[in-house]
N, C-alpha and C positions, 0 to 999 in steps of 0.2 A: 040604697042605704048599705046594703050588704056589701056591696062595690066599691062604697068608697071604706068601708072599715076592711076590706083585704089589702086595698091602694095602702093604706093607710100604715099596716101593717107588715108591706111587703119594704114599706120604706126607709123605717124607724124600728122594728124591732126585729132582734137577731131571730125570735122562735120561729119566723116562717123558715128561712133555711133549714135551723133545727128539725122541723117536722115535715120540710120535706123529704131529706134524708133518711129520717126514721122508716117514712114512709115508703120510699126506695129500697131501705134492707130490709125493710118485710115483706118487701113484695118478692123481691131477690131470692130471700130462706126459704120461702113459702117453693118458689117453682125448684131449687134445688132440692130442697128435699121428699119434692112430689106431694106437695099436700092439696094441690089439685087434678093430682090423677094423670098427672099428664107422664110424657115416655122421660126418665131421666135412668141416669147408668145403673145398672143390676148391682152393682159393690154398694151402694148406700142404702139399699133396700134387703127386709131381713125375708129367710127363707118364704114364709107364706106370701106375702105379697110379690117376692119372683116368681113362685108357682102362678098364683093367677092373672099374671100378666102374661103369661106366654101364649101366642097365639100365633102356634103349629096347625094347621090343619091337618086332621088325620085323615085318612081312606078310609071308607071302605069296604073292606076286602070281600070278593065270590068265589068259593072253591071252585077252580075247573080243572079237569084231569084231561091231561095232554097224551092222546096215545101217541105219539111220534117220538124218536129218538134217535139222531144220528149222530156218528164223531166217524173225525180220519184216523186211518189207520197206517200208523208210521208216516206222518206229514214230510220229512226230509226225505222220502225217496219220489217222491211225489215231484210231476212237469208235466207238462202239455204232451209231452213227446212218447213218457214212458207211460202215464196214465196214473189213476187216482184209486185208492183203493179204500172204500165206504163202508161203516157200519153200522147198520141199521137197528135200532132195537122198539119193536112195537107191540104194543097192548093188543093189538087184534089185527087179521090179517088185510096189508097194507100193498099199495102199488108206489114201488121205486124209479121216476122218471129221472131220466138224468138229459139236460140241452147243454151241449157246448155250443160257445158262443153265441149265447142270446145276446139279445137285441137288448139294450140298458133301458132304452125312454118304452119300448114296445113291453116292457116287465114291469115297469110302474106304472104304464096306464092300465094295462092287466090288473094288476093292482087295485085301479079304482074303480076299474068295469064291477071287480069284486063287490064293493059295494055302490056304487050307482045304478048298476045293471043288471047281471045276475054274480051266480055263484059257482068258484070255482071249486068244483067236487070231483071233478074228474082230472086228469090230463089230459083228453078233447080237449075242458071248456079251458084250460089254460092255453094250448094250441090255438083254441082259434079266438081269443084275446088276444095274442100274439102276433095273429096275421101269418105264424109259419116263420117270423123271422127268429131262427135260429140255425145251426152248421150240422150239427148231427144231434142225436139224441138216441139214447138205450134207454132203454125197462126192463124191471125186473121185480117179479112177484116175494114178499115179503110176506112166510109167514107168521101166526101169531109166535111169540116171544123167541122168535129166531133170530140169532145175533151174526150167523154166517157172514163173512166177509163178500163184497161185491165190488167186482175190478168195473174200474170203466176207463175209456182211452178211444183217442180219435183214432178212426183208420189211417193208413198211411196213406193212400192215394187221396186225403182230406189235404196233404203238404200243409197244413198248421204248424209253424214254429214259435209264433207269439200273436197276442190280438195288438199288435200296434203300440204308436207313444200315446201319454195324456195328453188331453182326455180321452177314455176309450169311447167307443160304439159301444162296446160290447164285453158283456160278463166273460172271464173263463168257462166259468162252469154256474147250472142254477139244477138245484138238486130239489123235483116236488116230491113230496109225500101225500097218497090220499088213501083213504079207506075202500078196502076193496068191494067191501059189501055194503048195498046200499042199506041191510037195518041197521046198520050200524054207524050211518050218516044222521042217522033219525037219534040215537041216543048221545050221541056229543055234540057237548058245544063245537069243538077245534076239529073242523073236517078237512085241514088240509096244513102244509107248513114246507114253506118256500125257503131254501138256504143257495143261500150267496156265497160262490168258494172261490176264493181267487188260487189260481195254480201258477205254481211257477214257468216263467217260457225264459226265452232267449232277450227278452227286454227288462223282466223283471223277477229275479232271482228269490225274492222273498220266499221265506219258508209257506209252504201248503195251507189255510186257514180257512174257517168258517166267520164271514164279513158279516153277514148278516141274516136272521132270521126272522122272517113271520111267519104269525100264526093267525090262519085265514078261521073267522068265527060262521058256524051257520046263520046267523041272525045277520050277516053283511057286515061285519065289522074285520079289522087286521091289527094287527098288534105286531111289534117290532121286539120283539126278546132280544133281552139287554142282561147281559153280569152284574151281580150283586159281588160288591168288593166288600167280604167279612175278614174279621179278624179271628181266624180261626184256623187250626192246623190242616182241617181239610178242604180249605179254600181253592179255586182255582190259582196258579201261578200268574203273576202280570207279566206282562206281553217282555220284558226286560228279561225274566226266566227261563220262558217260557221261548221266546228266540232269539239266544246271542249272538249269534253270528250279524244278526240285522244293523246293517247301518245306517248314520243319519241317515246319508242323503237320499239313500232309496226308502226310504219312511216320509224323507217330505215330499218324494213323489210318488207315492201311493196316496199320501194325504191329499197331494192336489187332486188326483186321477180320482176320490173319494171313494181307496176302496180302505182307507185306515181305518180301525178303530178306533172309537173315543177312550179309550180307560188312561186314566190317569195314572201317569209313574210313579204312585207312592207306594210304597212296600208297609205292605201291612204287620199290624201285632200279632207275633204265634203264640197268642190265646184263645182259647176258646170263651173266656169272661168279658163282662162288661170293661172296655177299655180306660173309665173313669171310678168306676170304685172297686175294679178287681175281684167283683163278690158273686155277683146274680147272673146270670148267662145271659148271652147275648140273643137280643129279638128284634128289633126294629129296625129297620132300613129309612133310611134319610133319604128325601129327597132334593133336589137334582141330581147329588153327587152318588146316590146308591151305594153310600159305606154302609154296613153292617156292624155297627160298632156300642150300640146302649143296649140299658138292660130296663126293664120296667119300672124301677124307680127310676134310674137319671135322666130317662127319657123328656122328664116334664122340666126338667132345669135349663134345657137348652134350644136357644134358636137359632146357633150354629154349630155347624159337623166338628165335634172334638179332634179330627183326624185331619179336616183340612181345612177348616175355618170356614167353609162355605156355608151361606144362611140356609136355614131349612127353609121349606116353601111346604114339604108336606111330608107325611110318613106312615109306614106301615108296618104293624108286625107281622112275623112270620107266621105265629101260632097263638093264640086266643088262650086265656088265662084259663078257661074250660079244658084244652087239649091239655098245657103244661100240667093241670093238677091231675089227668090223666094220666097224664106219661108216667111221672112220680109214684101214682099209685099202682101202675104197671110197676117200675123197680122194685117199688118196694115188697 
């Protein structure tokens, strides 16, 4: 009965279209305007319901304190030929190994012996993860908060002028850091931290750099330490400031050869405040792209980087609301 009064209806009277239609714009208003909750554009929606629809994952965060600390010293005078000159700055007294021409794949399985296997606490136990494949190697004892400069440089009867085209074998240089004493293996987390220095030779003129670092954990784990790109005046400089002389093309082939950096070409805000409302300092870090750029309020409005449009995935502050009211009450 019911079937033939819709036939019936759908025949002879104009209302079935009428309220089909009806029935199409309200179903239409309803998903524009989110009134089932579902994801529709941030501008039709008023502040409190963009707040709780953001869904950033936060970290997090464990304090650990890194005794290790090294940078180059004067990177442009620096090559294979004339030698490298290293500074060390460490919380307790440290052993400074340095391997020219390590072995690339023989340092990343090192690497994983790290944690698979044992623990690299010593410069042995990286040695003989190694197999020995490396050209030379120096050491030199680092004591605690001694900043002394420390040369290193191949001998000459090594005849080294470059490791070869891409891809290499082989690192220029792989600079470990371990703790000298073993009570003092026992009270940190980070008992060790491995830097990757690419040095300039006869094939590739790039200025002097530190490629890459980890930080080897007692509990078997390694961590890759990466630049946080803040917007702040005591920022590091990007890799554009920091080496102009550098050309393309010897940058696309370092990237091939994978000993480039990733940081991104964008030149940051010299502020030290939040980059979207000018007011509150800056604290959280974004992640993939590691800008430095919100403050504690704007942090919850956004699920992508103000600075480069990239989605957040996840984030971290730098210091806990605990420490900031801390600090403040220190000034004041």
């Amino acid at each position: 009965m019911a079937a033939v009064f819709l036939v019936t209806l759908y025949e002879y009277s104009p209302l079935f279209y009428i309220a089909l239609v009806s029935v199409c714009f309200l179903v239409t208003s309803a998903l524009v305007l989110g009134w089932f909750g579902l994801g529709v554009p941030v501008i039709l929606r008023n502040s409190e319901e963009t707040e709780s629809s953001t869904r950033v994952l936060k970290k997090r965060m464990r304090q650990v304190k890194n005794p290790f600390g090294l940078e180059i010293h004067d990177p442009a005078a620096a090559s294979v030929t004339r030698g490298v000159t290293l500074t060390p700055d460490c919380l307790e007294d440290c052993v400074l190994t340095c391997y020219w021409g390590c072995n690339v794949q023989k340092l990343h399985e090192a690497l994983q012996k790290h944690v698979y296997c044992f623990r690299i606490k010593t410069p042995q136990a990286l040695e003989d993860a190694l197999y020995n494949e490396y050209l030379y190697k120096q050491q030199y004892f680092i004591k605690k908060n001694d900043k002394a400069e420390k040369y290193c440089q191949l001998p000459e009867d090594a005849q080294v002028v470059d490791f070869g085209p891409v891809p290499r074998a082989r690192y220029p240089l792989v600079a470990l850091l371990t703790l000298a004493d073993e009570e003092d293996r026992e009270i940190y987390d980070i008992i060790a931290m491995v830097a990757v220095i690419h040095v300039p030779d006869e094939s590739y003129r790039l200025s002097c750099r530190i490629l890459y670092q980890y930080l080897l954990l007692a509990q078997g784990q390694y961590h890759d330490l990466k630049q946080l790109f803040m917007s702040a005046n005591s920022s590091a400089p990007s890799s554009s400031d920091t080496f102009p002389g550098e050309s393309s093309t010897d940058r696309g082939l370092l990237e091939k050869a994978g000993l480039a950096g990733d940081e991104p070409g964008l030149q940051e805000e010299n502020s030290k405040d939040c980059v979207v409302c000018q007011n509150g300092p800056v604290n959280w870090v974004l992640l993939p792209c590691r800008h430095t750029c919100l403050c504690d309020g704007c942090i919850k409005y956004f699920q992508q980087c103000p600075m480069c449009r990239q989605f957040v995935q996840e984030s971290f502050p730098l210091c806990s609301k605990k420490e900031q009211d801390e600090e403040e009450s220190t000034r004041v």
